[in-house]
C-alpha positions in Angstrom: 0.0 0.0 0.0 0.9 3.3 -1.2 1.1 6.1 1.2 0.3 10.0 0.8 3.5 12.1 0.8 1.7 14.0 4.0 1.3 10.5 5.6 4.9 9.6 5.2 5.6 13.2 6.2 3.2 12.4 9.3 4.9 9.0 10.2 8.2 9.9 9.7 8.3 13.5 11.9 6.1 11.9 14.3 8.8 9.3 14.7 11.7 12.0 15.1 9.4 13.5 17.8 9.0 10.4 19.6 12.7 9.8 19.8 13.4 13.4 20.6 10.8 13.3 23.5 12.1 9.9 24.4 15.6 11.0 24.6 15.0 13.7 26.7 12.5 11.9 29.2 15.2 9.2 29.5 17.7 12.0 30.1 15.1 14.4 32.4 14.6 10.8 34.3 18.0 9.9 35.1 18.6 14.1 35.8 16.2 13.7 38.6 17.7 9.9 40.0 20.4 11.6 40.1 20.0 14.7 41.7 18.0 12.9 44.2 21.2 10.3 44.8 23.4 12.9 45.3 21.0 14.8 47.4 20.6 11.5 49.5 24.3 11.3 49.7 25.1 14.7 50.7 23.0 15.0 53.0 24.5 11.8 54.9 27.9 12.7 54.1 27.4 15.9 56.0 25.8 14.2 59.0 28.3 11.9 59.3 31.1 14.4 59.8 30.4 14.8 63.9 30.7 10.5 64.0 33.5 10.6 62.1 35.3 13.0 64.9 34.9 10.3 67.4 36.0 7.8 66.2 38.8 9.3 64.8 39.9 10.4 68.3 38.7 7.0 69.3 41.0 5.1 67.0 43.9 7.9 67.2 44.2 6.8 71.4 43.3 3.1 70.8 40.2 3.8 73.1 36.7 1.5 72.5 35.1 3.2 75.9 34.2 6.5 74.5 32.4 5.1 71.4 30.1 2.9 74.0 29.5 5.8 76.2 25.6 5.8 76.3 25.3 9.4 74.9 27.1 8.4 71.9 25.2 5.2 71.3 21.9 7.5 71.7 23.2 9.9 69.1 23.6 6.8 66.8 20.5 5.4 67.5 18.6 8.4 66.8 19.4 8.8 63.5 17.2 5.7 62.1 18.4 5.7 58.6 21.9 4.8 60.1 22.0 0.5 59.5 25.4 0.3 60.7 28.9 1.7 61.0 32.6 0.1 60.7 35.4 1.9 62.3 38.9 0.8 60.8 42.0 2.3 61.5 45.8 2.3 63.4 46.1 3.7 66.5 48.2 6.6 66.7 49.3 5.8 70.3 50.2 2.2 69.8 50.0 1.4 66.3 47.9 -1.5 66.5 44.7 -2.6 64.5 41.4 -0.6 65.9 38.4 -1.7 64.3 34.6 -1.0 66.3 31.4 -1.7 64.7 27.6 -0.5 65.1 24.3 -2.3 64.0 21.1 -0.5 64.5 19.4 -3.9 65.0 22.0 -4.6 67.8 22.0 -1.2 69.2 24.9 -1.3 70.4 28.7 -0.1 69.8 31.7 -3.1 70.4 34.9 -3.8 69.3 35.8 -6.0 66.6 39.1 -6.8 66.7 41.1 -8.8 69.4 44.3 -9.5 69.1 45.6 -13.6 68.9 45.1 -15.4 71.8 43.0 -12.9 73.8 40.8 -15.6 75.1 43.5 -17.9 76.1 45.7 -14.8 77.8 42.4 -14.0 80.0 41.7 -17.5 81.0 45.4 -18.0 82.1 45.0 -14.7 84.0 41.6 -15.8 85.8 43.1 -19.2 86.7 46.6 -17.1 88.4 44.2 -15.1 90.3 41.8 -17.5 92.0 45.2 -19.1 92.8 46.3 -15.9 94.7 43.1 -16.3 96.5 43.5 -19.5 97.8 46.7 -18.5 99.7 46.1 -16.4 102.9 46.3 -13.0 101.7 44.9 -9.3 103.4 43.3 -7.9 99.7 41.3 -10.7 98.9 38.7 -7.8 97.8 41.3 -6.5 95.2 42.0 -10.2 93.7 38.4 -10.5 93.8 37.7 -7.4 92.3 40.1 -8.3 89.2 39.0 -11.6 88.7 35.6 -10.1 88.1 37.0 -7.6 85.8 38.5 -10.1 83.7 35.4 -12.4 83.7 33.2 -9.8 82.6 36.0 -9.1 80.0 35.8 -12.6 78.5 32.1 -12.2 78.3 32.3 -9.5 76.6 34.5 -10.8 74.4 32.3 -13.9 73.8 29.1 -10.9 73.4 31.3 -9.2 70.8 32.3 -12.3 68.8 28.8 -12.9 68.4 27.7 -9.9 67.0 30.3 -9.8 64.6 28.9 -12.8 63.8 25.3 -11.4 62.8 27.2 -8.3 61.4 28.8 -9.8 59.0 25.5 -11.8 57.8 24.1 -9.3 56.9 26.6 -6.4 56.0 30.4 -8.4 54.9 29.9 -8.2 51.3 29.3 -4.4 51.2 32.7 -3.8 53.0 34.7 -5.2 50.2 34.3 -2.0 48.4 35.8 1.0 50.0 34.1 3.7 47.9 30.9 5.4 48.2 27.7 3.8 46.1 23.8 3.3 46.2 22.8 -0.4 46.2 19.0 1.0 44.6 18.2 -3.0 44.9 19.0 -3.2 48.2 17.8 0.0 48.7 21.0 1.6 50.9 24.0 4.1 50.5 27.2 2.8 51.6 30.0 5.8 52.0 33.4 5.3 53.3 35.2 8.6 54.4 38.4 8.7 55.4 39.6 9.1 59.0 41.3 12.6 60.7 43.9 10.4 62.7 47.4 10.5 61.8 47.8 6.9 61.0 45.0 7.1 59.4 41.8 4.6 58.6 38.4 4.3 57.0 34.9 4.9 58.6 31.9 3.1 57.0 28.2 4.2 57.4 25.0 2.0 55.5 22.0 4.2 55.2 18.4 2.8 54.4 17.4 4.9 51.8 14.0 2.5 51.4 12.0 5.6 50.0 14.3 5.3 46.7 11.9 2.7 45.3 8.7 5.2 45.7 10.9 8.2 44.7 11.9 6.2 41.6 8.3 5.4 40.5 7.2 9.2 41.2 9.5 10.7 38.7 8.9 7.8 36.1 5.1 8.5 36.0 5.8 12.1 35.9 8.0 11.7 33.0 5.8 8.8 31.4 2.7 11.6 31.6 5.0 14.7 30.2 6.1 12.3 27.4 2.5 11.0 26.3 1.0 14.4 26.5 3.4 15.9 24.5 3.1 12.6 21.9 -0.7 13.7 22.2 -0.2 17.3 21.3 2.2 16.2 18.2 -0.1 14.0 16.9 -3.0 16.4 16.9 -0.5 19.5 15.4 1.1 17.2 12.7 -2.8 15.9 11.8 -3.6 19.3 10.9 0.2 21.0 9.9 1.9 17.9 7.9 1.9 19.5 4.7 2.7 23.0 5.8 5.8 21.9 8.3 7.5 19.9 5.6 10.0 22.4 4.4 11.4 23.5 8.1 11.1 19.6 9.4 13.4 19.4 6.5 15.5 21.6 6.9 15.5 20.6 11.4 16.1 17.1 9.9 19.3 17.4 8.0 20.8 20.3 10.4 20.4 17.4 13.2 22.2 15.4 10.5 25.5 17.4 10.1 28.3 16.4 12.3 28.0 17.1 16.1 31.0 19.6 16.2 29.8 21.6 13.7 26.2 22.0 15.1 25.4 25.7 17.4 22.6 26.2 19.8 22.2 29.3 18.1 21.9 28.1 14.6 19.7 25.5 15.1 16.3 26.1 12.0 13.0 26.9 13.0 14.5 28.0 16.5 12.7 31.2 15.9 9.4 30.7 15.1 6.2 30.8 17.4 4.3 27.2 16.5 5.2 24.0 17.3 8.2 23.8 15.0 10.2 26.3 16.7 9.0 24.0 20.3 10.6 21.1 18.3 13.7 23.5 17.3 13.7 25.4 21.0 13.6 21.5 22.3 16.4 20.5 20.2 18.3 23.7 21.3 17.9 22.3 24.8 19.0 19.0 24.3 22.0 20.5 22.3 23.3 22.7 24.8 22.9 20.4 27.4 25.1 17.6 25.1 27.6 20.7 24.4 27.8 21.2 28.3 28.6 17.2 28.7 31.1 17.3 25.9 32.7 20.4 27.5 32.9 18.8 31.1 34.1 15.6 30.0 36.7 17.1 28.2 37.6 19.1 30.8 37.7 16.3 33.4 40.0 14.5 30.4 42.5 17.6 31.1 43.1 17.2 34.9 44.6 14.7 36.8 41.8 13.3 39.7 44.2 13.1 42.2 45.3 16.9 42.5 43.3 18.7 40.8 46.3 20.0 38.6 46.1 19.7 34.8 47.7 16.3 33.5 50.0 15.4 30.3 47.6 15.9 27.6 46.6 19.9 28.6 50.2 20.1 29.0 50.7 19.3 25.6 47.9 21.4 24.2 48.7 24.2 26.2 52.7 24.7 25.4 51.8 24.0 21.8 49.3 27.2 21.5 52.1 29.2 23.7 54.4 28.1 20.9 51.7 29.6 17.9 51.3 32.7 19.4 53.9 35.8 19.0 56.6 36.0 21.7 56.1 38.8 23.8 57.3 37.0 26.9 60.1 34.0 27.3 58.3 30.7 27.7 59.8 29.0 30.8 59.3 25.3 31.9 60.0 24.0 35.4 60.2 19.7 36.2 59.5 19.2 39.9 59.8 16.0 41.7 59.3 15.2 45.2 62.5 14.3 46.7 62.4 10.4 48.0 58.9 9.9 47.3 59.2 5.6 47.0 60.8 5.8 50.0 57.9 8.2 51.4 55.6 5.8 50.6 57.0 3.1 51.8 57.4 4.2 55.1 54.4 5.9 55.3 51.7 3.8 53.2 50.3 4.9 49.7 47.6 7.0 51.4 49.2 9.6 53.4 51.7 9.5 50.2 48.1 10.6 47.7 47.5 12.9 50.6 51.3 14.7 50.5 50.5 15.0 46.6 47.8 16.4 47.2 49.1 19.1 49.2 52.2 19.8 47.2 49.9 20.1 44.1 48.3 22.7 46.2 51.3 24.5 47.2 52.3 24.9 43.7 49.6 26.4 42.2 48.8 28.3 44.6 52.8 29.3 44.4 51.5 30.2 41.3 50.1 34.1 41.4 49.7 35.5 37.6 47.6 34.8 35.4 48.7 32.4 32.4 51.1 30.4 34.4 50.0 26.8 34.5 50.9 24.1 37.0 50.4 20.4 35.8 50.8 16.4 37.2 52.9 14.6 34.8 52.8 11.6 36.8 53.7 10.0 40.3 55.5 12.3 41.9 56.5 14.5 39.0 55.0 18.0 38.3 55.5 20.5 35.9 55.0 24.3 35.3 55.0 26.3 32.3 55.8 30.5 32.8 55.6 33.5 31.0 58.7 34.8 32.3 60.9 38.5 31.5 64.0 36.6 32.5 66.2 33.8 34.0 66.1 36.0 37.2 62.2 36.0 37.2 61.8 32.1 36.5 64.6 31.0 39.4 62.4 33.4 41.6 59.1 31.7 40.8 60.8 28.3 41.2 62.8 29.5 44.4 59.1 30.3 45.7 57.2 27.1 45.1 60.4 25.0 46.5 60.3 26.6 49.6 56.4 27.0 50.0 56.6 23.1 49.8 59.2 22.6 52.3 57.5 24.9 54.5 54.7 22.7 54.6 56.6 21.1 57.0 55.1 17.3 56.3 57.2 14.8 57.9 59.7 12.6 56.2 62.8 11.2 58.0 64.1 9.0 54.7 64.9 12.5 52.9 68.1 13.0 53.5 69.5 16.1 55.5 66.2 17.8 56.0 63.0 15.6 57.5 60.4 16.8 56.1 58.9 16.5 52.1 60.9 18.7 49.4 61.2 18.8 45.9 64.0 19.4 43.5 63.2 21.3 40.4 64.6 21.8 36.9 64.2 24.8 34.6 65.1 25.9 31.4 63.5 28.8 28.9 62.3 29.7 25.2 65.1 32.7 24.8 64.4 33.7 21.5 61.4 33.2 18.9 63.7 31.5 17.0 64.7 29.0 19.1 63.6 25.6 17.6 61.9 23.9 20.5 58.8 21.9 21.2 57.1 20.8 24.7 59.3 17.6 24.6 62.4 19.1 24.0 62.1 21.7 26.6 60.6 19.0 29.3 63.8 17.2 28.4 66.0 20.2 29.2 64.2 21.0 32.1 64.6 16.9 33.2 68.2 17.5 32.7 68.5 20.6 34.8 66.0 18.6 38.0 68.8 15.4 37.5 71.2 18.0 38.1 69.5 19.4 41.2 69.0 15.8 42.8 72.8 14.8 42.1 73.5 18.1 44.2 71.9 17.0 46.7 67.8 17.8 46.7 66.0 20.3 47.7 67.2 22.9 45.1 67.1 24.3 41.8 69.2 23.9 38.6 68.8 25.7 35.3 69.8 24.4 32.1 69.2 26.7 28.8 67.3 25.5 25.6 
C-alpha cells in the first residue's frame, strides 16, 4: 500500500518526535535519580562528619570506651536511617589494629578486633588469680575485684564475637568496596570517608534509603505523563500541519544530521518561530546545549589529573603547543618538579598519606603560582610540571625558588629525605630565549629533566637551570 506524501511526512516526523521526547524523558529521568542520589548522599555525608570525629579520636588513642559511652550510642540510635557503621584504623598511640562496629538492630557499639590469643591470655590470667586467692592473703577484695574484671571481660569478648557474627551476615559483602555507592536493589547508600587520625583509617556508614523505590516510581510517571502528553499534542499538530511543516522539518532534519562539532545552539532552523516547529527546534536547542555542556565537562575532566586537581600530560601538551603559535612577547619557561624520595615516602608511610602529600604539594604549587597564564600540571607520580611566562632567567629562578620553599615549609614529615626531615622537591628549569629557538614541549621538558637530575645529584632540595 501506497502512502500519501503528507502521511509519510506524518509517520516519519512523528517518529523524530517520539525519539526526541524519548531521549529527553530518559535524560530528564536519570537528571532527577540523580539529583536525588546525590542529594541523598550529601545530605549523609554531611551528618556523618560529627561521628566521624569520634571515632577518629577514638581510633587515634586506641580507646573502645568513648564510642560505647551511652550518649554516643543514643546519638547513633537516633538517626534511624543509620544500618550500621565500621570503624577501621591504626592507632596513633600504639599502632595496633582498631576496628569498632555499630548495627542499629543490635543497638549497640563493640569492638571487633582482638588480638591472637585474647581468650587464652584472660583465661590464664583468671586461673593465676583464684590461685592468689587461695593463699592467705589481706586484699582478697582486690584479687576479687580483678577476677571479676576479667570475667566480665571474656564475656564480653564472647558478646562481641557474636555480634560480629550477625554483622557480618548481613553487612560483609558491602565492605569489600571502599568507595561510596547506592545499592537501589538493596535499597542503601554505603559511603566510606576517610579518618582525621594521623595513621590514618576508614569509617563506613550504611544508610536505608528505602523511600528510593517510591521516589523512583514518582519521577517515572511524571516523566511517562509529560512524554505521552506531549506525543498527544504532536499527533494532533502534525494531523492538521503535515503538509505545511515539511519544508522547516526538512531543513531541522538534515541540520540534526550534520556532524555534532559543527552543530550551534544558536543556529539550530526553525528556533525562531512561534508554533510547534520552533518547540521542536527550542527542544532540540535544549538538548544541544545540554550535550555541548557534557562534551565540554568531559573534556575538561580529560584535562586534569583526579588526584590533584592540577592539569595532567595531555593539557600540557595542548597548552605549550598554542604558547608556541602565538607571538613571543614574553620568554616561555618550563620547570620539572619531583618530590625528593617519594618511593621511599611511601613506603614508610603507606600509599595513602603518600596521595595525601601529593595532594598538598599540588596545592602548594599552584597556589605558588600568582599571575595569570602560568600553569601548573601532574605529569605523573611524583612528577609536576610548570610552564611560565617569564621576562627573564632571574624572574623564572624566583618563581621556582618560591614554590620550593612553600613546599618545604609545609613542614610534612619525612625522615628517609636525607639532611632535611620533612617533604621537598627538587626542580629543573630551562627557557624559550628567543622566537627562534627551535623547541617543542618535549624538547624543553627534556631540558628542564636535565636541569631537575642535576638538582637531585647536588643533593635535593634545590634548583638547577639548564638553557634551551
Amino acid at each position: 500500500m501506497k502512502l500519501s506524501i503528507k502521511a509519510k511526512i506524518f509517520i516519519s516526523h512523528f517518529a523524530l518526535i517520539v525519539i526526541l521526547i524519548g531521549g529527553l524523558s530518559y535524560h530528564h529521568f536519570n537528571n532527577e535519580m540523580e539529583h536525588y542520589k546525590g542529594t541523598v548522599q550529601a545530605f549523609h555525608v554531611a551528618s556523618s562528619h560529627s561521628i566521624v570525629s569520634t571515632f577518629s579520636l577514638a581510633i587515634s588513642g586506641e580507646n573502645y570506651a568513648n564510642v560505647q559511652l551511652p550518649e554516643f550510642k543514643d546519638e547513633l540510635r537516633r538517626n534511624d536511617k543509620l544500618l550500621c557503621i565500621q570503624a577501621e584504623g591504626i592507632s596513633d598511640y600504639s599502632s595496633t589494629k582498631y576496628i569498632a562496629r555499630y548495627d542499629s538492630e543490635i543497638g549497640e557499639v563493640w569492638r571487633a578486633f582482638y588480638p591472637e590469643g585474647f581468650e587464652d591470655q584472660l583465661t590464664q590470667q583468671i586461673d593465676k588469680l583464684k590461685k592468689i586467692l587461695l593463699k592467705p592473703k589481706k586484699d582478697n577484695v582486690k584479687v576479687e575485684f580483678l577476677i571479676q574484671r576479667a570475667i566480665d571481660a571474656k564475656e564480653e569478648y564472647f558478646l562481641h564475637h557474636e555480634f560480629n557474627q550477625q554483622f557480618k551476615e548481613k553487612f560483609e559483602n558491602l565492605f569489600a568496596k571502599s568507595q561510596t555507592f547506592i545499592d537501589s536493589e538493596r535499597q542503601i547508600l554505603f559511603i566510606s570517608l576517610p579518618t582525621t587520625n594521623r595513621n590514618g583509617g576508614e569509617i563506613s556508614f550504611v544508610y536505608d534509603i528505602s523511600e528510593i523505590s517510591e521516589i523512583q516510581k514518582g519521577i517515572l510517571r511524571s516523566v511517562l505523563l509529560e512524554s505521552v502528553l506531549t506525543i498527544l499534542l504532536s499527533v494532533v499538530l502534525l494531523g492538521f500541519l503535515s503538509y505545511k511543516i515539511t519544508n522547516p522539518l526538512d531543513k531541522l532534519s538534515n541540520y540534526i544530521a550534520n556532524d555534532f562539532d559543527s552543530l550551534q545552539v544558536n543556529n539550530v532552523p526553525g528556533a525562531d518561530r512561534s508554533d510547534e516547529i520552533g518547540t521542536l527546534s527550542r527542544s532540540f536547542v535544549n538538548l544541544l546545549a545540554q550535550m555541548k555542556n557534557y562534551v565540554n565537562r568531559l573534556e575538561q575532566l580529560s584535562k586534569n589529573d583526579p588526584l590533584t586537581g592540577l592539569l595532567n600530560r595531555r593539557a600540557f601538551d595542548e597548552i605549550f603547543s598554542h604558547l608556541l603559535t602565538r607571538p613571543i612577547e614574553k620568554k616561555i619557561g618550563v620547570l620539572y618538579l619531583d618530590i625528593d624520595n617519594f618511593k621511599k615516602y611511601n613506603d614508610k608511610y603507606g600509599h595513602n598519606a603518600g596521595d595525601l602529600t601529593l595532594q598538598k604539594v599540588a596545592q602548594s604549587i599552584n597556589n605558588s603560582l600568582q599571575r595569570k597564564g602560568d600553569y601548573a600540571f601532574r605529569l605523573g607520580g611524583e612528577e609536576f610540571s610548570v610552564v611560565l611566562s617569564v621576562e627573564d632567567r632571574e624572574q623564572i629562578m624566583s618563581i621556582a625558588e618560591r614554590i620550593r620553599a612553600n613546599v618545604e615549609s609545609l613542614q610534612i614529615e619525612h625522615f628517609d629525605n636525607s639532611n632535611y626531615g620533612v617533604v621537598t622537591i627538587s626542580i629543573g628549569a630551562c627557557m624559550k630565549v628567543t622566537e627562534d629557538d627551535n623547541v617543542d614541549a618535549l624538547s624543553m621538558l627534556d631540558n628542564a629533566d636535565k636541569a631537575l637530575y642535576e638538582a637531585k645529584q647536588n643533593g635535593r632540595n634545590r634548583i638547577a637551570f639548564l638553557s634551551s
